[in-house]
PAVEXGU-430628 format. One record per atom (N, C-alpha, C): residue in one letter; y negated, z, x negated. Coordinates in steps of 0.05 Angstrom, whole numbers, padded with zeros to 5 digits, always signed. Atoms other than C-alpha are relative to their C-alpha. Example, Ala and Ser with C-alpha at 12.3 -4.5 7.8 and 13.67 -1.06 7.14 Angstrom:
! residues 2
A+00024+00000-00018;A+00090+00156-00246;A-00024+00000-00018;S+00024-00001+00016;S+00021+00143-00273;S-00022+00014+00015;
***
This chain:
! residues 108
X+00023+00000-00017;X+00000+00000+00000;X-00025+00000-00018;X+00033-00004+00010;X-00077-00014-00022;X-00009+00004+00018;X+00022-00009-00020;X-00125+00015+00000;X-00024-00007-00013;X+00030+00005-00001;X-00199-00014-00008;X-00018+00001+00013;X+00029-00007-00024;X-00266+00007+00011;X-00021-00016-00015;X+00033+00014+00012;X-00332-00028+00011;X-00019+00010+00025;X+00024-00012-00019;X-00379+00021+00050;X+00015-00005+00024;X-00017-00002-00027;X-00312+00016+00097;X+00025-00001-00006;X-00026-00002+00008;X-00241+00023+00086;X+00022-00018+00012;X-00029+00009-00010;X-00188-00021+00095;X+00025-00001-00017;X-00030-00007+00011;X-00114-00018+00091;X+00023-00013+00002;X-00001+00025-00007;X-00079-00064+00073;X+00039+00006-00007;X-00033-00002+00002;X+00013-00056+00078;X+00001-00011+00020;X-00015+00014-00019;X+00064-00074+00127;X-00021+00000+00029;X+00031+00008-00020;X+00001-00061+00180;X-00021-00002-00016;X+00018+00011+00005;X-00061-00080+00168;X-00028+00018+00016;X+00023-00007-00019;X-00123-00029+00198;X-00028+00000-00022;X+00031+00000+00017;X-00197-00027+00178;X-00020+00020+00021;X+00023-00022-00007;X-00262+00009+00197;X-00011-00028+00017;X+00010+00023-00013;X-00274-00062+00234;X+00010+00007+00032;X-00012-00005-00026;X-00229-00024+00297;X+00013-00032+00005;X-00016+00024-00006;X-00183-00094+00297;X+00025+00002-00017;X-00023-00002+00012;X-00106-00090+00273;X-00001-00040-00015;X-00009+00031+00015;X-00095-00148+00221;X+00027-00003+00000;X-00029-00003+00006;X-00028-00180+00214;X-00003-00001-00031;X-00012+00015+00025;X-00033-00213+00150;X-00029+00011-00026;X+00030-00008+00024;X-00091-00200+00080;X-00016-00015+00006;X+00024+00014-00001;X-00117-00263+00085;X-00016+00005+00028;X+00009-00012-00034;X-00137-00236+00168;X-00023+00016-00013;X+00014-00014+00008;X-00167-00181+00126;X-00033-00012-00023;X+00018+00006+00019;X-00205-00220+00075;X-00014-00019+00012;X+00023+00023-00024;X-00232-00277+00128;X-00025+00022+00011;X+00017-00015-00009;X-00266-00219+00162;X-00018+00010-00013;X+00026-00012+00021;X-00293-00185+00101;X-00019-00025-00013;X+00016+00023+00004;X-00319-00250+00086;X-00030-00002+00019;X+00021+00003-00016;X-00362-00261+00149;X-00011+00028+00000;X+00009-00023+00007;X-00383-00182+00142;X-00022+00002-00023;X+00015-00005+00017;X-00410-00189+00078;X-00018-00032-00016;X+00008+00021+00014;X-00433-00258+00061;X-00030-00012-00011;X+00030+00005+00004;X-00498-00262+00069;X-00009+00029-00023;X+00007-00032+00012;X-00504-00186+00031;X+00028+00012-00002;X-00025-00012+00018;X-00447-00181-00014;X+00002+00037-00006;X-00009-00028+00007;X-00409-00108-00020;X-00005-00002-00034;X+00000+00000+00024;X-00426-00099-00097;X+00015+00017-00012;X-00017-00024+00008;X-00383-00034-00107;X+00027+00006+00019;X-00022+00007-00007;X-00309-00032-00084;X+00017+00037-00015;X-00025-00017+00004;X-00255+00030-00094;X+00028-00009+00016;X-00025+00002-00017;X-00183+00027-00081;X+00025+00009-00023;X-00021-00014+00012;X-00118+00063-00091;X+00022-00027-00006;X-00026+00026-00002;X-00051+00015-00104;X+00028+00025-00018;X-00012-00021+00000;X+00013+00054-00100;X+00022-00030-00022;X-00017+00006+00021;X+00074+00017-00158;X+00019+00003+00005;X-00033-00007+00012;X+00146+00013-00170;X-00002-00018-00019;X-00009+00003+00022;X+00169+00006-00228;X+00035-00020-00006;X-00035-00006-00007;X+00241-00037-00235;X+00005-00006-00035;X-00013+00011+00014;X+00278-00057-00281;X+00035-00003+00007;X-00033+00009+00002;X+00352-00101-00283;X+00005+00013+00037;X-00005+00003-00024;X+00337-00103-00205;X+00000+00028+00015;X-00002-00033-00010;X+00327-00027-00195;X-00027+00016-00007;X+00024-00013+00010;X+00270+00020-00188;X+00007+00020-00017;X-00004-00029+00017;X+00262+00068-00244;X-00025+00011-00003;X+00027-00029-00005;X+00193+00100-00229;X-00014-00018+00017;X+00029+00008-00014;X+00132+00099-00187;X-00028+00011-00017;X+00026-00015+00001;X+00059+00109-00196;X-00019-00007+00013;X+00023+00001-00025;X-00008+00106-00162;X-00023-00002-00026;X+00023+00011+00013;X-00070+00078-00190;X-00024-00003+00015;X+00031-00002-00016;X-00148+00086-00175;X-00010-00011-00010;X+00013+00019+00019;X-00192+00037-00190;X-00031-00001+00018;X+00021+00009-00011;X-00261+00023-00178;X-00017-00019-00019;X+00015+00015+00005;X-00300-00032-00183;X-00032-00006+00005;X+00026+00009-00005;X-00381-00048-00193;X-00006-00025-00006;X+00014+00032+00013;X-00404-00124-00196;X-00021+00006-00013;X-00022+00018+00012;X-00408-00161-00241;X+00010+00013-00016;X-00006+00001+00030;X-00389-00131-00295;X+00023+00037-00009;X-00013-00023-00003;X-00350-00056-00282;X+00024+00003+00012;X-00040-00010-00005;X-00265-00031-00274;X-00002+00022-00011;X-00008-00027+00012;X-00248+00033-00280;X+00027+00003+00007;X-00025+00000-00008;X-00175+00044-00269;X+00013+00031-00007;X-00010-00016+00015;X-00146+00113-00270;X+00024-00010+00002;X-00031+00008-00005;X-00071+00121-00275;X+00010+00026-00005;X-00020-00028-00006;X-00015+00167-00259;X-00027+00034+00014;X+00020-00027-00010;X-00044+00244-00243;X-00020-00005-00004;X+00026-00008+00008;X-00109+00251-00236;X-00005+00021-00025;X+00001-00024+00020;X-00099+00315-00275;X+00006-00011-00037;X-00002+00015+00020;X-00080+00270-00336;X-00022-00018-00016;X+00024+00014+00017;X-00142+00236-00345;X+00004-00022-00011;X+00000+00024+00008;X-00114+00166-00359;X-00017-00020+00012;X+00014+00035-00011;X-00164+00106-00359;X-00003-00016-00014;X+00012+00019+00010;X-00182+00046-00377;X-00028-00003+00017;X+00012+00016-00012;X-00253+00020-00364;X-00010-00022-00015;X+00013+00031+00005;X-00280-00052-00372;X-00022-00004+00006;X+00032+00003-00004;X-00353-00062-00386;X-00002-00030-00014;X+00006+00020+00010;X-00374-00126-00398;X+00021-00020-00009;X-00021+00014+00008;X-00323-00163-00444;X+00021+00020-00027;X-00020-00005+00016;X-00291-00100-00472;X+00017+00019+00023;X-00014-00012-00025;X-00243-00053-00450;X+00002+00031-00016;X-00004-00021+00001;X-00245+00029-00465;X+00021+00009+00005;X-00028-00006-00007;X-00174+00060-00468;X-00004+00038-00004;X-00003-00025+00012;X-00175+00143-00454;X+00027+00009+00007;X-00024-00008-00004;X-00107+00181-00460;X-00012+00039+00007;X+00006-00038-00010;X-00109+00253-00427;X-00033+00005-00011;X+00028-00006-00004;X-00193+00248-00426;X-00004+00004-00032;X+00008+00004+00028;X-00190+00231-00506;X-00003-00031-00003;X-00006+00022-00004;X-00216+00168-00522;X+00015-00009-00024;X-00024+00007+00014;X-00160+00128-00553;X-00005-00026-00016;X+00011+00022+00002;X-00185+00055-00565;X-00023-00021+00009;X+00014+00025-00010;X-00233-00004-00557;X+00014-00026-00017;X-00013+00028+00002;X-00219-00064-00545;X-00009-00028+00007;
***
């Protein structure tokens, strides 16, 4: 399941609801709408969760959950796993910041 908000939340798995009060079947249902919503006065800032499995050799061997937010043009922040872990990456411009447990680890 994702979940994305732009000054409204929608949700987007096997259903489809929004802050629009209309059940979508399908994403692109979802993204036609946010289209005519925002076109004239683009959403510039975006959050959203996205939940993972992991497989391998046709089998899951973990999950995780990921938070990300986005600012146009040019901003990603992505945590990962616990919050309490402090894993991110963010993407400014054309690099990328790597922190491990809220130390930073790399640029890139």
């Amino acid at each position: 399941m994702i979940t994305l908000c732009c000054f409204s939340q929608v949700i987007i798995g096997i259903r489809i609801y929004s802050v629009f009060k209309t059940k979508f079947e399908t994403g692109k249902e979802v993204l036609n709408e946010m289209h005519q919503k925002y076109k004239n006065r683009p959403c510039r800032s975006y959050t959203f969760s996205q939940k993972n499995m992991h497989y391998r050799n046709y089998s899951i061997i973990g999950k995780s959950e990921w938070h990300g937010a986005i600012e146009l043009p040019d901003k990603f922040r992505i945590n990962f796993g616990a919050p309490e872990d402090e894993n991110i990456v963010i993407f400014k411009n054309d690099s990328s910041y790597r922190y491990k447990n809220n130390q930073f680890n790399k640029k890139t």
